[in-house]
N, C-alpha and C positions, 0 to 999 in steps of 0.2 A: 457508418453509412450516412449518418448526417452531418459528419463533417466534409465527409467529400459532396456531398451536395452545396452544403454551403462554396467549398472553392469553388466549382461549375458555377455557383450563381456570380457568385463576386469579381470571378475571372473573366468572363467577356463583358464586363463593364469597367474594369482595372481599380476596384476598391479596394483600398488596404483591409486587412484582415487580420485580426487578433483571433484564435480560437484556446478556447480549456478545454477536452475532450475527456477528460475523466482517462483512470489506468487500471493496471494491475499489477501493483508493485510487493516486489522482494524483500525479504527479509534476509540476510545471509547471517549467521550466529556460528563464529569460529572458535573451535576449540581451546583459544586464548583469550577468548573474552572473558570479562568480567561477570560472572553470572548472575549475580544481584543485579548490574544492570543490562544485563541480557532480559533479564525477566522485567524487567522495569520498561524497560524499553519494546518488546512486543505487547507488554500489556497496552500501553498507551498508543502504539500506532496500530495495534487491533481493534480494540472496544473502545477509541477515543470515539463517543458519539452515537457509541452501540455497532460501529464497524460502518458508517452511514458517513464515507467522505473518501474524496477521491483520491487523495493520496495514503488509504489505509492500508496497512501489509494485508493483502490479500493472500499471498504467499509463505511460507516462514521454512525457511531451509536452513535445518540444524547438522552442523559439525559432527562426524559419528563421536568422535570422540571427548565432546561434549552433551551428546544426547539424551541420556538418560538421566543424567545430572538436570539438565534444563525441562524435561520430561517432569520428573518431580516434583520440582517447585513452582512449575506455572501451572502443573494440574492441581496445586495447591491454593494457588493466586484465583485461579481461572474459579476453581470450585468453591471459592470464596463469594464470588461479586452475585450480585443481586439484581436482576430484571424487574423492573417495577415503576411506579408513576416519578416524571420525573418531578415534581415537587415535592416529592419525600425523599429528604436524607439519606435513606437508609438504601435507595437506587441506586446503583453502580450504575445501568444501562438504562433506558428507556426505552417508548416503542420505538417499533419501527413501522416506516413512515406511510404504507399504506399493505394490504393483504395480497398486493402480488410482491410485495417485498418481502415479507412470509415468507410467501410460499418457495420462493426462488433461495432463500437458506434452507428452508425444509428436504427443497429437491437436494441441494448440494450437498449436507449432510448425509441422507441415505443414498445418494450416488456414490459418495466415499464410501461408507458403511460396507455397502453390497462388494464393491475392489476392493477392501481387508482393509479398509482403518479402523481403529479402536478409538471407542470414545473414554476418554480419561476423565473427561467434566464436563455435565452441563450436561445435554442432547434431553430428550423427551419431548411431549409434544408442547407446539405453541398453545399460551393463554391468550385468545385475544390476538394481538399486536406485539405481544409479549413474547422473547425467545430466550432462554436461557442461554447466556455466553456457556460456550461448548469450546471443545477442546480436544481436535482428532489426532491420536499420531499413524503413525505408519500410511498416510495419503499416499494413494498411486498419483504419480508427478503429470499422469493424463488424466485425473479429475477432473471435473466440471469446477472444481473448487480452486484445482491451477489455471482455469483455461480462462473462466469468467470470472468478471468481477465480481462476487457476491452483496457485499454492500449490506451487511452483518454481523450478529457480533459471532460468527464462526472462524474461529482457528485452527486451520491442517499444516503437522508438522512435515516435512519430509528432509529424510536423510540424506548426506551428502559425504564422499572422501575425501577429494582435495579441493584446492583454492580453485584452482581451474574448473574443475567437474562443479562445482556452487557458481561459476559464474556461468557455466554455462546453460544453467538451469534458473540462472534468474533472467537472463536476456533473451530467455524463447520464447517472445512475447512481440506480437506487434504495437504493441502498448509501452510506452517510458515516461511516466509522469514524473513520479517519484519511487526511493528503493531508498533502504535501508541497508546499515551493516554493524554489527557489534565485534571490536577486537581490540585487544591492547596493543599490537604491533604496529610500530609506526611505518614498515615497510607492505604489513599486509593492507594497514589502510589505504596507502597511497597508489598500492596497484589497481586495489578492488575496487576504491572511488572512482581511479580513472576510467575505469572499462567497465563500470556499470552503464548500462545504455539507458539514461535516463536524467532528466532536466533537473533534476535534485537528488543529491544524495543526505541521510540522515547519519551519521556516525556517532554511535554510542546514543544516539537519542530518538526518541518517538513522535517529537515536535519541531517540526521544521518551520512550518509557515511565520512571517514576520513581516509587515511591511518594508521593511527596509530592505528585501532582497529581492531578487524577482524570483517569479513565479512563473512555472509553466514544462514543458516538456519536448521531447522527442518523439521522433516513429509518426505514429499514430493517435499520438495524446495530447496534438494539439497543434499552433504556431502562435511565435510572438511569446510575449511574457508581458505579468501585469507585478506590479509591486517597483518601490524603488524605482531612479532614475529611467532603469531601462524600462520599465512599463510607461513611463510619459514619454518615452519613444515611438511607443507603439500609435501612440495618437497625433505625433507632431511629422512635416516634413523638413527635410534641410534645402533650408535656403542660400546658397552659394553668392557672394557678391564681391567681384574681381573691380576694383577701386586702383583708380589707370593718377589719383589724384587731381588738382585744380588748378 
């Protein structure tokens, strides 16, 4: 809503326009992936931040036939980390950023909860500011946990058959900032990158952002890109000069 107001403003004055609209990005985790960094890799683009950045997997769509495998070790991972001050060490996550941000994984949580997820790690009530990274599986794929961006350290897993049926459940979204994928096939990556609908893709890893690239997305999650060459695009015009000589 507030990016379309900004185009309306900017449009009958003819400003250029850069926008970052924040996402709701996917995870896909294929049955050939490597499961160490399958788990390595939704750890950090979930609770990177305490789940409090816009291109966090909000989503995370597991392979059935890597599921329970991935299910165990990150409710492992998951039931490991620590919410707490972030000047102590011993913090995995910190708070979060103000008590309607609370409340809004609290909702998403017991909305999943009530449609049959189970909680594997984490859940109970907030300390404070404080939420314990949680760890749902069996999310119905019409959660409020798929729909909105949470912005959390909340992880819903949901199951998927094939290639196809996972992409089709990561692009049901008016939102494409960033998406994620974990697999060792050098054919499944190149499909799944291409037809992910989204300004970045992550493959095999959880840290994308880098000055050196741009940044930014599709759909609804933004226009323009900032980082590297093509973001001082965003700020420059081109100047054409047709030179007849002297």
């Amino acid at each position: 809503e507030i990016g379309v107001q900004l185009y309306e403003a900017c449009a009958g004055t003819m400003k250029k326009l850069g926008l970052e609209l924040g996402g709701n990005a996917p995870l896909l985790i294929f049955d050939d992936a490597d499961l160490d960094t399958a788990v390595e890799t939704a750890k950090i683009a979930k609770f990177r931040n305490g789940g409090q950045s816009c291109v966090a997997a909000n989503r995370i769509y597991v392979q059935n036939g890597i599921r329970d495998r991935f299910l165990d070790a990150f409710a492992k991972v998951v039931g490991e980390m620590r919410a707490g001050d972030g000047f102590d060490e011993a913090s995995d996550v910190g708070p979060l950023i103000d008590d309607d941000g609370v409340a809004k994984v609290i909702e998403h949580c017991d909305q999943a909860l009530a449609g049959g997820a189970r909680c594997l790690a984490g859940g109970g009530e907030a300390k404070g500011r404080m939420v314990a990274p949680t760890l749902l599986a069996d999310v119905p794929h019409d959660a409020q946990l798929s729909c909105e961006e949470t912005f959390g350290p909340l992880a819903g897993i949901i199951g998927f058959d094939t290639m196809e049926a996972g992409l089709k459940l990561a692009n049901d979204t008016p939102f494409g900032l960033a998406a994620y994928m974990c697999s060792s096939d050098p054919a499944t990556i190149a499909h799944v990158s291409r037809h992910l609908e989204s300004g970045m893709v992550g493959i095999n890893t959880g840290l994308i952002s880098t000055p050196h690239a741009p940044f930014g997305g599709v759909k609804m999650s933004g226009l323009g890109r900032e980082g590297s060459h093509h973001g001082l695009e965003e700020y420059l015009n081109i100047k054409y000069l047709c030179h007849a000589g002297i």
